[in-house]
Every structure is written in structure tokens, then in C-alpha cells.
C-alpha positions in Angstrom: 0.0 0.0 0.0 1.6 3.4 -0.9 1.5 6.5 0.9 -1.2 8.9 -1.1 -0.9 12.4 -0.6 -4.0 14.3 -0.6 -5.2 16.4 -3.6 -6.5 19.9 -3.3 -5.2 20.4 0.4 -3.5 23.5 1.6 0.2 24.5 0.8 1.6 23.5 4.0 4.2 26.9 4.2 0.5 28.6 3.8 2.5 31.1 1.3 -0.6 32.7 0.4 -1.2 34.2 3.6 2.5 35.5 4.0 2.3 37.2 0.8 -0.8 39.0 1.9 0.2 39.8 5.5 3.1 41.2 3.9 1.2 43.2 1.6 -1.0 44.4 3.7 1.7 45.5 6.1 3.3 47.9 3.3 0.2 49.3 2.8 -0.5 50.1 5.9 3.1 51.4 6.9 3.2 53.6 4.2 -0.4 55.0 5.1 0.9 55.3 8.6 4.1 57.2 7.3 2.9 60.0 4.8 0.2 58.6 2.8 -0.8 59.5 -1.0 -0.3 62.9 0.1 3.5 62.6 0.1 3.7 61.6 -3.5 6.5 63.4 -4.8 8.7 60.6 -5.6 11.9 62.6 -5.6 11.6 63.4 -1.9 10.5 59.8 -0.9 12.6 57.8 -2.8 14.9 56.7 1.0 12.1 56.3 2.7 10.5 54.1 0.0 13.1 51.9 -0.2 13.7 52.1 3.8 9.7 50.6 4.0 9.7 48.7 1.4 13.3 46.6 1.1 12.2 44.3 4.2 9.3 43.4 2.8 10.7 42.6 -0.7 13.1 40.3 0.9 10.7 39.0 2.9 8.4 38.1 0.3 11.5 36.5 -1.8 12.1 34.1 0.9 9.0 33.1 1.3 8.7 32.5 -2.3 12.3 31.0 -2.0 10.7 28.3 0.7 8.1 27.7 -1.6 10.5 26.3 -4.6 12.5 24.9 -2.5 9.4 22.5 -1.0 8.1 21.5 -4.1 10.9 19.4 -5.1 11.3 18.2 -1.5 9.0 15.3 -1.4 10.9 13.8 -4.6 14.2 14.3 -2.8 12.8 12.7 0.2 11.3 9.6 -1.6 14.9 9.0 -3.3 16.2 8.7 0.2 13.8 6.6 1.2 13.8 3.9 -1.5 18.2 4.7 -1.2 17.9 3.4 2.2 15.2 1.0 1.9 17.7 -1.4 -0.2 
């Protein structure tokens, strides 16, 4: 009998929900820090990058974690069957 994985169940990092909590923090911290009313680009540009560089790392781990998962279970079944013999 072999292991069967279910189909149609939740990513198990739950990526999804990163992203958007990560999303939604931006937003927020840069209504929280000036808002559309500080839109002159020029002035903004440090503190643009200051809000916004820790959440594009963030969300490029997370999307890092992701690829590295989905070829996890084909690593870890190679091992298996390796040690199995």
C-alpha cells in the first residue's frame, strides 16, 4: 500500500497568507508614514526603499521556501527507496 498524498489540500508553508500579511503591512506602513499625500517621488525615494526593502526580501524568501518544498518530497522519496535497499 503506498502512501497517497492528498489532492487539493493547503500548501503546507501557507504562502498565500504570508504574501498578503506582507502586503497588507506595506500598505499600511506607508499610510501610517505620509500617505498619498507625500507623493512626490523625488523626496520619498529613502524612505520608499527604507519601508519597502524588508518586505521585498521577505516576500523573496518566502517565495524561495516555496520552490525549495516543491521538489522536497521527490528528494525525500529517493532517500527513502536509497535506504530501503
Amino acid at each position: 500500500m503506498a502512501f497517497q498524498s492528498q489532492r487539493g489540500a493547503p500548501h503546507a508553508l501557507v504562502p498565500a497568507l504570508f504574501i498578503a500579511a506582507a502586503l497588507i503591512n506595506l500598505v499600511l506602513t506607508d499610510v501610517l508614514a505620509g500617505g498619498p499625500e507625500s507623493v512626490n517621488l523625488a523626496e520619498n525615494l529613502t524612505d520608499i526603499f527604507v519601508y519597502a526593502a524588508p518586505h521585498v526580501l521577505f516576500l523573496a524568501r518566502v517565495l524561495m521556501a516555496v520552490r525549495y518544498s516543491a521538489g522536497q518530497r521527490a528528494h525525500d522519496l529517493a532517500e527513502f527507496e536509497r535506504l530501503r535497499q
